[in-house]
GULODO-461934 format. One record per residue: residue in three letters; x, z, y of N, C-alpha, C, O in turn. Coordinates in steps of 0.001 Angstrom, whole numbers, padded with zeros to 6 digits, always signed. Atoms other than C-alpha are relative to their C-alpha. Layout:
N
ALAXZYXZYXZYXZY...
//
This chain:
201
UNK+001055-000999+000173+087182+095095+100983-001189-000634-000718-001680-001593-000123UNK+001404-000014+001188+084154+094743+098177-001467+000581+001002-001804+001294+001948UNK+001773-000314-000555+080529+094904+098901-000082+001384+000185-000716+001773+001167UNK+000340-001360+000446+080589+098420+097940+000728+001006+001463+000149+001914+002059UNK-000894-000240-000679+083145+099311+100262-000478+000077+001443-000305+000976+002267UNK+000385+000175-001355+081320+097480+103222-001274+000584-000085-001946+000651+000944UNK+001682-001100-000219+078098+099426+102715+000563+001302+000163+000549+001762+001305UNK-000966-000914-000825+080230+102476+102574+000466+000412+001420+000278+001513+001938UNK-000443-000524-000959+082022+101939+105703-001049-000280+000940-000705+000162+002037UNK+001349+000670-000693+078489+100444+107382-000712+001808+000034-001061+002331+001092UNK+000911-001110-000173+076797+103905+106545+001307+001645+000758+001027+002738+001250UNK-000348-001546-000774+079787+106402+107777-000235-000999+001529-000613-000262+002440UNK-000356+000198-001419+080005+104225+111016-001315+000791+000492-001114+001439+001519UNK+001278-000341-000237+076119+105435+111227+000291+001390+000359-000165+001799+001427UNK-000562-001651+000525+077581+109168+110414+000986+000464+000821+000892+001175+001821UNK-001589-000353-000597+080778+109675+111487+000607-001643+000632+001349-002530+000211UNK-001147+002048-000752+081878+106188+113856+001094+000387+000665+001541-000587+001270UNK-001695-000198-000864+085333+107769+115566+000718+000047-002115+001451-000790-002641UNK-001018+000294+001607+086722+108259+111466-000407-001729-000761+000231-002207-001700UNK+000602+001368+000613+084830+104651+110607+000780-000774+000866+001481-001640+000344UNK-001166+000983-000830+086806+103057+113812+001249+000653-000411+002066-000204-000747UNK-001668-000862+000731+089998+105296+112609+000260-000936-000722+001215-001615-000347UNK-000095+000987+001419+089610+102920+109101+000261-000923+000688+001223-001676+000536UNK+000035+002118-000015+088992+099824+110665+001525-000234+000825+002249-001154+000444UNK-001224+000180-000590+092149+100255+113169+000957-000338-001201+001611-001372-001340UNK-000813+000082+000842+093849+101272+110015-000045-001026-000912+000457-000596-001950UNK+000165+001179+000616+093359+098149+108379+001463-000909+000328+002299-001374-000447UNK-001361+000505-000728+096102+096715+110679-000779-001541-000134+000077-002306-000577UNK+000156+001425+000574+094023+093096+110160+001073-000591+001153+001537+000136+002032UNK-000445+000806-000613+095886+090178+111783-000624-000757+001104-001813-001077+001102UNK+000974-000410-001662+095351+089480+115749-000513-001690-000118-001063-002322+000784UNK+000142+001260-000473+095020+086063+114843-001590-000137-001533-002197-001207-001567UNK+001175+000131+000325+092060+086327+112501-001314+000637+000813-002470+000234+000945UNK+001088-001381-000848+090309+089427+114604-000571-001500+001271-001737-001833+001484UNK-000105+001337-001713+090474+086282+117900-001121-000856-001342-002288-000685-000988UNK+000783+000787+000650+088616+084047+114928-001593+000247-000392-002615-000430-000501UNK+001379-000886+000709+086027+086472+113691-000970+000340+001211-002196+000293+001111UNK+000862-000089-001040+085066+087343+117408-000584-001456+000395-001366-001582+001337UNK-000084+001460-000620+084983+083383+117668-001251-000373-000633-002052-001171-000145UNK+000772+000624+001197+082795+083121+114500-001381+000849+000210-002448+000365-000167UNK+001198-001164-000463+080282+086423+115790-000646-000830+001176-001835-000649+001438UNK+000941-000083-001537+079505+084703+119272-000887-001427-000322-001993-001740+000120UNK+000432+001282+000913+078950+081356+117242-001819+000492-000471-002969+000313-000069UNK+001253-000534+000885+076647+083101+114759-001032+000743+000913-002208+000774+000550UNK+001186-001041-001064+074725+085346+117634-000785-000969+000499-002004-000829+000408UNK+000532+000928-000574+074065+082068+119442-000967-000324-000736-002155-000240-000424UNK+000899+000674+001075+072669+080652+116541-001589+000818-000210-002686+000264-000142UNK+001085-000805+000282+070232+083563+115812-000656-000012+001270-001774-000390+000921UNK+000506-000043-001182+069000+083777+119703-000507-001248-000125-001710-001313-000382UNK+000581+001432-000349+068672+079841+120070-001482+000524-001219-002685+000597-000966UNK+001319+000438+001074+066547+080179+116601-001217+000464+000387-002248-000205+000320UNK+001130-000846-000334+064283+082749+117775-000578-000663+001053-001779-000921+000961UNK+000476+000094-000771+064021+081562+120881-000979-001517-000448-001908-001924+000249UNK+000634+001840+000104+062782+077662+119281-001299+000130-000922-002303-000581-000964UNK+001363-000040+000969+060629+079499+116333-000773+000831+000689-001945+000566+000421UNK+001079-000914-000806+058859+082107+118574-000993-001024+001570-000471-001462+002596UNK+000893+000937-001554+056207+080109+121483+000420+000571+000711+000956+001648+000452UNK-000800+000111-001309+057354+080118+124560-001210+000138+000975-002040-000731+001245UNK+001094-000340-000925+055151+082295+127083-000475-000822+001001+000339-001736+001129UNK+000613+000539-001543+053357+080838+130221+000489+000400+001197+001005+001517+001185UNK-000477-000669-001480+054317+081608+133428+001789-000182+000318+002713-000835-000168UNK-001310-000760-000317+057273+082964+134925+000741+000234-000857+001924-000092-000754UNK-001137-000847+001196+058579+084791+131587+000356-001751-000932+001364-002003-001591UNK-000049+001551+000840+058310+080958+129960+001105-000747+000683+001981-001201-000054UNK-001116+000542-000974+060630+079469+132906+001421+000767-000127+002541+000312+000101UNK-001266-001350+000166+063068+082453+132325+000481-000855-001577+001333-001743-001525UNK-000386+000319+001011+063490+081548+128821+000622-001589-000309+001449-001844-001185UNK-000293+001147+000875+063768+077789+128619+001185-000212+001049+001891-001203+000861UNK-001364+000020-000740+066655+078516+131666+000967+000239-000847+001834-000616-001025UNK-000877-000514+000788+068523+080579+129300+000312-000784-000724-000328-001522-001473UNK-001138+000910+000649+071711+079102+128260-000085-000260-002097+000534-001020-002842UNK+000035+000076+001421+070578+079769+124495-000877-000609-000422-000606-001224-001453UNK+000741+001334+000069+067486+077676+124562+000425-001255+000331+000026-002221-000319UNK+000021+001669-000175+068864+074593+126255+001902-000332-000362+002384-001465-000397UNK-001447+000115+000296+072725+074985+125449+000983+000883-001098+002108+001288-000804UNK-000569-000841+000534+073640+076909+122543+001275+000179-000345+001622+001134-001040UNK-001206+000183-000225+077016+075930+122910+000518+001406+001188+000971+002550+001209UNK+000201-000596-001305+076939+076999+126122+000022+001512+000111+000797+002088+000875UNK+000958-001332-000130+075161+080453+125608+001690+000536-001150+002355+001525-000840UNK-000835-001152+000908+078002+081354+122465+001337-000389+000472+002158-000195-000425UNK-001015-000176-000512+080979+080577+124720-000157+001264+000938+000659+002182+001023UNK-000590-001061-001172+080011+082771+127637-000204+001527-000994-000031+002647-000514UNK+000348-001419+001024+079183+085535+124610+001414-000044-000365+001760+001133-000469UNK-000965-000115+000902+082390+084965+123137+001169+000718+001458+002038+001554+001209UNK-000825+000015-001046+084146+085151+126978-000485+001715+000494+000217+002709+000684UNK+000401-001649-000488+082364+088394+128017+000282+000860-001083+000372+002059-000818UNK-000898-001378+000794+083760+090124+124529+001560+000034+000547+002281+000996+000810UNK-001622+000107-000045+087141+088863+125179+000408+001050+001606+001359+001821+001737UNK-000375-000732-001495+086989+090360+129170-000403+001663-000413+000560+002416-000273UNK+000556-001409+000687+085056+093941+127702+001522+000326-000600+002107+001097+000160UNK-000694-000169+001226+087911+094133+124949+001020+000334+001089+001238+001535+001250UNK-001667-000098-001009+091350+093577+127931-000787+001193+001110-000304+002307+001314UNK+000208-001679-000737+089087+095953+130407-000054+001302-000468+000394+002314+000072UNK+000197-001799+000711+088148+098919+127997+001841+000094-000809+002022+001239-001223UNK-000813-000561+000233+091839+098802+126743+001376+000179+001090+002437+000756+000854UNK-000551-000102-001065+093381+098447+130028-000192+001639+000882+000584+002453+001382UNK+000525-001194-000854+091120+101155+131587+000099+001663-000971+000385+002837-000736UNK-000497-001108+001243+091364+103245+128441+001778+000406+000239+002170+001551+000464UNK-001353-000629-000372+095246+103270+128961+000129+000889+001546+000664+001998+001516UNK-000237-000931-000955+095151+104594+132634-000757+001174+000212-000684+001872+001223UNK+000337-001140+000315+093209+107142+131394+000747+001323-000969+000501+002519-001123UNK-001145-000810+000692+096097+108339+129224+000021-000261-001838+000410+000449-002765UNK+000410+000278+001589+095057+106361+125867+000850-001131-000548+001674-001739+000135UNK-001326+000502+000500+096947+104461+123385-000728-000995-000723-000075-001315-001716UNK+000034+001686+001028+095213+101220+121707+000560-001084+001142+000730-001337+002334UNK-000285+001239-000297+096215+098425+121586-001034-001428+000323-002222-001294+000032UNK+001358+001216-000404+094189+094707+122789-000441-000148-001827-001623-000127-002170UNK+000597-000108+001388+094150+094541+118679-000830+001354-001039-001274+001450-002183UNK+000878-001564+000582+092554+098144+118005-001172-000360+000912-002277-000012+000498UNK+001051-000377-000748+090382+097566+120756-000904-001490-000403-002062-001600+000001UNK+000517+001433+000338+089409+093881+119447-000918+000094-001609-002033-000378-001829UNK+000096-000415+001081+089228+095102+115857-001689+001119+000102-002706+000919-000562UNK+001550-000723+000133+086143+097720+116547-000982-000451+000658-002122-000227+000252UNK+000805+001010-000688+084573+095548+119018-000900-000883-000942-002130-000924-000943UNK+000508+000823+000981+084125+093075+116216-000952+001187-001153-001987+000655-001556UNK+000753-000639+000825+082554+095788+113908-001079+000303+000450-002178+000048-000044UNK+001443-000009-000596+080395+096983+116470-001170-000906+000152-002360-000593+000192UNK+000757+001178-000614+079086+093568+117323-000870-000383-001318-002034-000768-001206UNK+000608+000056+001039+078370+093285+113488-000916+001109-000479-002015+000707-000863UNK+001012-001049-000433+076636+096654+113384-001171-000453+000621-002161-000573-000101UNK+000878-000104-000819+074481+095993+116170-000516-001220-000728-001600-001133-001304UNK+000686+001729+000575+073820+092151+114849-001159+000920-001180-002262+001241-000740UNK+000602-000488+001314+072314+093800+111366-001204+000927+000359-002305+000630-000106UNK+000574-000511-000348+070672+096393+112906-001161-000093+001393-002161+000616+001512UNK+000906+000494-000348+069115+094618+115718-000892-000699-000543-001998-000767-000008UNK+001122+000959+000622+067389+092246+113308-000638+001276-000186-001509+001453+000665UNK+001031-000610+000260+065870+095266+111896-001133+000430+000938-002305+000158+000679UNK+000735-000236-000960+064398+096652+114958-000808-001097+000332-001862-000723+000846UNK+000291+000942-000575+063449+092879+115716-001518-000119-001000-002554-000757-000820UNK+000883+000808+000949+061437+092766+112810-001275+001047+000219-002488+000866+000316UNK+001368-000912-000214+059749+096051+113280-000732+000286+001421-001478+001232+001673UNK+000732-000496-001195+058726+095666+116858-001442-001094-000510-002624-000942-000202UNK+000679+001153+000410+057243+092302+115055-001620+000484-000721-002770+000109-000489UNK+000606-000713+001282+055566+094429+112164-000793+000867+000792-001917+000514+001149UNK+000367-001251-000327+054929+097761+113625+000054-000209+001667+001098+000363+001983UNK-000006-000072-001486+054616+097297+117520+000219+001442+000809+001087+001887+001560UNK-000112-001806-000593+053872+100964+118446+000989+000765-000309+001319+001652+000479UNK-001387-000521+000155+056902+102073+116814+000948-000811+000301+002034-000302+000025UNK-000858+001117+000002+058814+098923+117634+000069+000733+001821+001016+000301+002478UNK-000921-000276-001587+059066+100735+121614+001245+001234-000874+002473+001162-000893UNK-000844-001611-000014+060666+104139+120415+001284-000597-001298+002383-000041-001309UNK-001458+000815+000737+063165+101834+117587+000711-000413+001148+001865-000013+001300UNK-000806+000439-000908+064054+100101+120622+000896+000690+000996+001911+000248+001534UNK-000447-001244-000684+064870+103100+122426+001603+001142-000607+002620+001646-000130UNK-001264-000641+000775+066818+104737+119392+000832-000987+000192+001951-000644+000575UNK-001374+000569+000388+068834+102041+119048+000875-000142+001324+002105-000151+001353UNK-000805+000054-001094+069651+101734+122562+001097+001245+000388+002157+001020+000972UNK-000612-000665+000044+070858+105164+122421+001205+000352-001209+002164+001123-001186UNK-001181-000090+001309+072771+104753+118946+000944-000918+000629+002014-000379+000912UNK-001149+000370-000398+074755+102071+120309+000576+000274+001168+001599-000398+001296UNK-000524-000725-001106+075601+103903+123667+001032+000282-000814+002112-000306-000861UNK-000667-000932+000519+076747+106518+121355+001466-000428-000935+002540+000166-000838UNK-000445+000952+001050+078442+104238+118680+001425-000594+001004+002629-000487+000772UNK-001240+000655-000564+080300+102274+121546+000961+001032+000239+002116+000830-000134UNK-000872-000321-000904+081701+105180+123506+000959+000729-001183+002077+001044-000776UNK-000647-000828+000945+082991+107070+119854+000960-001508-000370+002157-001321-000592UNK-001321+000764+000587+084924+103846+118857+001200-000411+001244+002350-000775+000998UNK-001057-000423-000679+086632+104009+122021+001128+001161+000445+002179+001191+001085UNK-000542-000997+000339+087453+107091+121408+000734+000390-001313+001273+001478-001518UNK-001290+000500+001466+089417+105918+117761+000728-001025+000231+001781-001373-000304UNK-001307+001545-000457+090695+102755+119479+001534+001509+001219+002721+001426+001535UNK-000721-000261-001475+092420+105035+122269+000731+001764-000305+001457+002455+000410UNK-000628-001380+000239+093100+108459+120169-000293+001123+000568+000321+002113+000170UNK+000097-000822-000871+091617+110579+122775-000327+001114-000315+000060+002042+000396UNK+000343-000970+000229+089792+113045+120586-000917+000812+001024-000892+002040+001102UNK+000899-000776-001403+087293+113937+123665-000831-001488+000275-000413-002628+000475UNK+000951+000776-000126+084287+112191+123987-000418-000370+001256-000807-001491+001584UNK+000011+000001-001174+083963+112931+127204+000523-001162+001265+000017-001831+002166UNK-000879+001452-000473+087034+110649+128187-000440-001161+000122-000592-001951+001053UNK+000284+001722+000258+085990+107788+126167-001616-000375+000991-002030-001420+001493UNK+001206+000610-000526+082630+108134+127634+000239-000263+001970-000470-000960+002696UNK-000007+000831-001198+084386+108065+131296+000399-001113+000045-000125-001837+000892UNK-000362+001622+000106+086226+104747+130348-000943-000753-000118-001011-001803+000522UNK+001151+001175+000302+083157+103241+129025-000279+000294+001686+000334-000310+002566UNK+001013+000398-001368+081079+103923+132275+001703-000970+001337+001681-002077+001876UNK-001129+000692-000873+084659+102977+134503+000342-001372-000526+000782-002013+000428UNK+000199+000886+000244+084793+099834+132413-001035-000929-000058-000903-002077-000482UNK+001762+000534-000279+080817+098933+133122+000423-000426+001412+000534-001617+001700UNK-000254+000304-001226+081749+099276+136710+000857-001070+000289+000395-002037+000894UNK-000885+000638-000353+085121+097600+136885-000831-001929-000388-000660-002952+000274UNK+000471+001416+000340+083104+094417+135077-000987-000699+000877-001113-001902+001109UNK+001243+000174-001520+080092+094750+137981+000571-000568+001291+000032-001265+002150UNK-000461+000003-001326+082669+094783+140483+000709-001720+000026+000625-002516+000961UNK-000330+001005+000487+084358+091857+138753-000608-001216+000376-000115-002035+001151UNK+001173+000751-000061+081015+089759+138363-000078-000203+001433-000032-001354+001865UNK+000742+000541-001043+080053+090258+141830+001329-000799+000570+001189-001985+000869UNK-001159+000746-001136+083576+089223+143659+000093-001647-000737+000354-002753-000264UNK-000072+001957+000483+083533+085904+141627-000944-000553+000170-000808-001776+000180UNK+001406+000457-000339+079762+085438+142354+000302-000357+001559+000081-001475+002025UNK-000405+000022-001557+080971+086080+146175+000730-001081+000080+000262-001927+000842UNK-000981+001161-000256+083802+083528+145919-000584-000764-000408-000420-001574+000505UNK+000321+000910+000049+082138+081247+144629-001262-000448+000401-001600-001621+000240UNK+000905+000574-001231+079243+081074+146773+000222-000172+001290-000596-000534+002135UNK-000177-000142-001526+081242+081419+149796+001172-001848-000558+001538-002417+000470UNK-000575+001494+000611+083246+077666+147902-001217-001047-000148-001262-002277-000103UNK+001268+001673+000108+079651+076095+147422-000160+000041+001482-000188-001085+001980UNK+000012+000432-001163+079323+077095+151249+000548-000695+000571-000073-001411+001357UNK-001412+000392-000801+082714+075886+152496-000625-001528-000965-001030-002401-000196UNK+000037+001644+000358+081978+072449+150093-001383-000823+000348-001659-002009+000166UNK+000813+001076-000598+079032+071605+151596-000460+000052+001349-001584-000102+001827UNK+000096+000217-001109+079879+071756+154700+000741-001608+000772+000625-001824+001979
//
């Protein structure tokens, strides 16, 4: 695909994103580059977070301690593995939970728009980033749209990964795949604080 092509399919995903994830499925890319490209996104995200976080000062207080914890200030290694590990778990839950809902992608349809989205949002968060920078007073209500464009954005490409044609659906998988990952998080948080108990006893 040509420059021309990727501005193209960049402005229907904006427009129309269930026929823009339709394309990208239909691409058929190979599962062993899609696994590279998500490899090469959590890489590159890191990179942009650490930067910000090293060229922007670093508040006082409380919000200053928060930040220089975060795995992307002191480990950017660190910070673009567990990014790369939380697409890979998102990607096997939303096409797991998407099937017992009666839907049909595959871990490579559902890997394949994942990665577009993630590039979407990358491009389009800088912008917002720049105009909360620029424009402050409009930099809340950007932040706001966009939070609601990519709601919208995610739950329609699960709804071209999975064929469902009902928005509705995809939008119960998304929220049943939010949960199933909460429920996830906490039982491994549980086990493994009830393993630091048991080991230091």
């Amino acid at each position: 695909m040509n420059r021309e092509g990727i501005i193209a399919l960049f402005k229907q995903t904006l427009t129309e994103p269930r026929a823009a994830g339709r394309y990208i499925i239909g691409l058929d890319l190979p599962a062993q580059f899609l696994w590279m490209a998500l490899a090469f996104l959590a890489v590159l995200m890191s990179l942009l977070v650490s930067g910000m976080f090293q060229l922007v000062p670093i508040p006082e207080g409380d919000m200053g301690d928060m930040v220089q914890m975060n795995p992307a200030y002191r480990t950017p290694l660190m910070f673009a593995l567990m990014q790369w590990g939380q697409a890979v778990i998102s990607v096997v839950v939303l096409t797991w939970i998407g099937r017992l809902f009666g839907g049909a992608a595959r871990v490579e349809d559902m890997l394949a728009v994942t990665i577009w989205l993630q590039l979407i949002a990358l491009v389009l968060g800088l912008g917002v980033g720049v105009l909360v920078v620029l424009l402050p007073p409009l930099g809340a209500f950007a932040i706001l749209a966009y939070i609601a464009w990519a709601l919208f954005i995610t739950v329609a490409m699960i709804d071209a990964a999975h064929k469902f044609e009902n928005m509705l659906k995809s939008l119960g998988v998304f929220i049943a795949s939010i949960l199933a990952l909460a429920l996830g998080s906490a039982l491994i948080a549980g086990l493994l604080g009830v393993s630091a108990s048991a080991g230091g006893l």
